[in-house]
C-alpha positions as CSV (number, residue, x, y, z in Angstrom):
1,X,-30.9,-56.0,-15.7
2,X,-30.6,-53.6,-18.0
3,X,-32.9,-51.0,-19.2
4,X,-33.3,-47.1,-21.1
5,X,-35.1,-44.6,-19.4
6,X,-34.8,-40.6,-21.1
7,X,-33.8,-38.2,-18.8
8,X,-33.2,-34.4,-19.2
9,X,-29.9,-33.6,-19.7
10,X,-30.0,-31.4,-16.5
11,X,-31.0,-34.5,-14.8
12,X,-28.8,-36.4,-16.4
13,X,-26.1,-33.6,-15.0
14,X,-27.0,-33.9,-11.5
15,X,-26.9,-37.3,-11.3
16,X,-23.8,-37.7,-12.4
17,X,-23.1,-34.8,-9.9
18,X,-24.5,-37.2,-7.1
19,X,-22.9,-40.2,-8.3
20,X,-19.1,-38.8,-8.1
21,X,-20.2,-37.4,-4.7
22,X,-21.1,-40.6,-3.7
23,X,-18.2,-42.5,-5.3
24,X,-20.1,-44.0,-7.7
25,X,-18.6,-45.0,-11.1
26,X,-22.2,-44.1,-13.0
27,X,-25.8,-42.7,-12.1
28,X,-27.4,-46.5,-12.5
29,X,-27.1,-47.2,-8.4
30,X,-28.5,-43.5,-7.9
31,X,-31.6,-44.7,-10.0
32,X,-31.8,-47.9,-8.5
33,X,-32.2,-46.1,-5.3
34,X,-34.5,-43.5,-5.9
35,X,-36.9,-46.0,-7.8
36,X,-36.5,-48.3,-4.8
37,X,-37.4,-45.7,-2.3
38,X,-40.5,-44.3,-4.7
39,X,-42.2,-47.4,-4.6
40,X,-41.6,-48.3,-0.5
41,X,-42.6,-44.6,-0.2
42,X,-45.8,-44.8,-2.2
43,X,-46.4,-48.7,-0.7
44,X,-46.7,-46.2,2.7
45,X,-49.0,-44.0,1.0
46,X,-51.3,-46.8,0.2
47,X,-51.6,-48.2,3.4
48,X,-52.3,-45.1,4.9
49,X,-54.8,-44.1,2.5
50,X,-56.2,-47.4,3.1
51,X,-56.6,-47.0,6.9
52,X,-57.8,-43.9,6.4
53,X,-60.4,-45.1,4.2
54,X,-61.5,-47.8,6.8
55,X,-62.2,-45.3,9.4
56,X,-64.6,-43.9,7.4
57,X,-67.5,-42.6,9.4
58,X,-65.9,-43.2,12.6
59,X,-66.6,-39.4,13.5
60,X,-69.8,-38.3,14.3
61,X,-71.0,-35.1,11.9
62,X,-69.6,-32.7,15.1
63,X,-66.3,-34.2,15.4
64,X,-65.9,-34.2,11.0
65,X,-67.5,-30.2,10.8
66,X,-64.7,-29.3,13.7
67,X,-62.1,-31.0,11.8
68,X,-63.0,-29.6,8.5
69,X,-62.7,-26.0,10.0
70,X,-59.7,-26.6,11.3
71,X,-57.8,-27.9,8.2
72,X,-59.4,-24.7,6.6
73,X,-58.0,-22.4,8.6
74,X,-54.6,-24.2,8.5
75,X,-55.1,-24.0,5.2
76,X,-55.7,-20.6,4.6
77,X,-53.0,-19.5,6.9
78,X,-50.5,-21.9,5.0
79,X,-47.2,-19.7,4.2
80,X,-45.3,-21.3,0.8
């Protein structure tokens, strides 16, 4: 099926830089893909969140205060 998207034209650029890497005639395949692998990466995401979300309250307040620190100071010590 075919549809228009608008894409930056440095976008546009490095897709088409992919593509000929790839052996592809256009950029429509490269698309395909990535769209393909958003939504089974986000589908992931969900479940996750949602098993996450059903454990709720499965940590007593000692085990959630001890975790909270800890992703605290893993934050603050997080180098970008």
């Amino acid at each position: 099926m075919r549809t228009t998207i608008e894409l930056s034209d440095d976008l546009i650029s490095i897709l088409r830089s992919f593509a000929v890497k790839k052996g592809y005639r256009g950029y429509s395949k490269l698309i395909e893909e990535a769209v393909d692998f958003y939504l089974k990466e986000n589908e992931k995401r969900e479940l996750n969140r949602g098993n996450i979300l059903k454990m709720k309250g499965s940590w007593n307040k000692k085990e959630a205060e001890k975790t909270k620190k800890r992703l605290e100071e893993i934050r603050r010590n997080w180098k970008i």
